[in-house]
C-alpha positions, 0 to 999 in steps of 0.5 A: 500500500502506498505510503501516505506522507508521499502520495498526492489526495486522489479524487475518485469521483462517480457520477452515477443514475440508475445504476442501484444493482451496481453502485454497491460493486463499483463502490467497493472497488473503489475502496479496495484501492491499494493506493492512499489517500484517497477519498471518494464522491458517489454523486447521484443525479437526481434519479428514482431508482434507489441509487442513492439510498443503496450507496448510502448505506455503505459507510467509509470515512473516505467515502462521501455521497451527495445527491443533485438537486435536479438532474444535470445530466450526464456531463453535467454530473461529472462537472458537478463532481468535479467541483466536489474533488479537493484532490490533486488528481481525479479519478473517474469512475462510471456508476457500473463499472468496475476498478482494479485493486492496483489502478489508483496506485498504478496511473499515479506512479506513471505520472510522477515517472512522467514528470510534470507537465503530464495532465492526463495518464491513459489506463487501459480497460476490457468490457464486461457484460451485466453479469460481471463476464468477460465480453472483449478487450479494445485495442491495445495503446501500442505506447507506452510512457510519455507522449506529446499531446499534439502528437496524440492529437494528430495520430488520432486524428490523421488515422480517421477512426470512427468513435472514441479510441480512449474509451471512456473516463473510468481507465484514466487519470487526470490532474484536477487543474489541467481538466479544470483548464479546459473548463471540464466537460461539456454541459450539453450532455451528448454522446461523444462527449468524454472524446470531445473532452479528451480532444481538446485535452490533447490541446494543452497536455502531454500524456502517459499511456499504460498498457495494463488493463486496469478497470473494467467497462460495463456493457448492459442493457440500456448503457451506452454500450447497447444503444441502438446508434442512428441519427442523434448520434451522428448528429452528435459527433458532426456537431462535436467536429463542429465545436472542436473546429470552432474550439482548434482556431483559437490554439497555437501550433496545431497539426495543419490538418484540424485547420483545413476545412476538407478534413473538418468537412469530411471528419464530421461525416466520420466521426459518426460513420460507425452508427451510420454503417450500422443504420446502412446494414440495418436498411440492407437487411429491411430491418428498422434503421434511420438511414435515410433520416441520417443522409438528409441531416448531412445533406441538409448541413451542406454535407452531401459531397462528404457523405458520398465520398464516406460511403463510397470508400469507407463502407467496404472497409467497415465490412472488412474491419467488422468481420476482422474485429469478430474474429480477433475476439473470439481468438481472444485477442484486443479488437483492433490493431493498436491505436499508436504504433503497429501491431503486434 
């Protein structure tokens, strides 16, 4: 166990609704923390469930548990909790999901090997499903260490994945003040937010990656994870890339590409290409979809050229990429190739 006299206070922050058959689970986890000091904040977010009452129940002295008076939404919860953390590091951890014992200890000793300077420390994760069972595992960083954030940004970037690469916040760590920076997350609550967040993190902030897989990612009915994704999300992520261009004129030294108006363009078709993959398939098998729905939103955003151009090239390679990805999981092995450098 770390010692405390050395360690800085670590925040972990769990914002949380509708999560009662998992709150207890994901609280005790977080107490079974090997690192110290540590407090906790469940923040629950004005939900009817019993959430609220069923973290209650549980009595730690560094465990602290706070109710919203209105809900605030997803984000909204997290900016809420944000501003409750006295540590010098917050630890994100999602109402359902799940930490390693050695995850705490494990991101701080990598920021202090990474020095100043380093705001954010990249965890790795696998999926769960409601059951606590091992459903996969994403792709591994391909990195280890230190990295520049503008070099982060521009690999995750010039490579046009679709989606979030980093998943979501309960892997990773952040320095309290460098989020804070940024003015934390954003307040309107869509999907892509935790990427947006990161995105613009990488703007101002070296990183660390660790490869350990160090929590556990809850997919269940209902969760993000299991949504079926259509024209809200692909909304989502082309005005996230609309946010992001207005956010990226503003910061110096950029790689070139997030100022040219064809990327911006095309990216905020791709960013969502995923769901709208999904919704074609859908349409191509007459099942329910939004396809269509999806295309004129493009079109009516003055996107049509883009969209042509993304279902044109992309979606055979969505085909080849999902039977690939298949295939990788059920040899147990990550989902894709990695996400910096090359395969192993």
């Amino acid at each position: 166990m770390t010692d405390p006299s050395v360690g800085p206070l670590v925040s972990v922050l769990i914002p949380c609704w509708g999560c009662r058959d998992y709150i207890r689970e994901t609280i005790d986890s977080a107490l079974a923390q090997t690192y110290q000091p540590l407090e906790i904040w469940v923040v629950e977010d004005c939900g009817t469930d019993g959430t609220y009452e069923e973290a209650l129940a549980i009595r730690d002295p560094r465990l602290r548990v706070v109710r919203n008076e209105r809900n605030y939404g997803q984000y909204g919860n997290k900016n809420r909790a944000l501003a409750l953390a006295r540590g010098e590091f917050v630890k994100y951890l999602d109402g359902d999901d799940l930490l390693e014992p050695q995850c705490v200890e494990r991101l701080v000793r990598a920021q202090r090997e990474a020095g100043s300077g380093t705001g954010i420390v990249f965890g790795n994760f696998v999926i769960i499903d409601e059951h606590g069972r091992f459903v996969g595992k994403p792709a591994e960083w391909g990195a280890s260490g230190r990295m520049r954030g503008l070099d982060v940004l521009d690999a995750v970037t010039r490579s046009k994945q679709a989606g979030s690469r980093f998943g979501n916040v309960s892997p990773h760590l952040f320095r309290k003040e460098t989020l804070l920076s940024i003015g934390g997350f954003p307040n309107h609550n869509a999907g892509p937010g935790d990427l947006e967040t990161f995105l613009k993190l990488l703007c101002h902030t070296d990183v660390c990656f660790v490869e350990e897989r160090l929590s556990k990612y809850r997919v269940r009915p209902g969760s993000m994870g299991t949504r079926t994704f259509g024209l809200r999300e692909c909304t989502d992520f082309r005005e996230m890339v609309e946010k992001l261009e207005v956010y990226f004129r503003e910061q110096p030294n950029l790689p070139a590409h997030l100022h040219d108006p064809k990327f911006l363009n095309e990216w905020k078709v791709w960013a969502g290409s995923h769901n709208l993959f999904s919704s074609y398939v859908h349409k191509l098998r007459k099942r329910p979809n939004q396809y269509d729905e999806i295309r004129a939103m493009y079109r009516d955003a003055g996107l049509a050229g883009e969209f042509q151009t993304i279902m044109t090239r992309e979606f055979p390679r969505y085909l080849l990429k999902t039977l690939t990805k298949k295939a990788r999981l059920a040899i147990g092995l990550p989902d894709q190739s990695p996400l910096l450098g090359r395969r192993a």
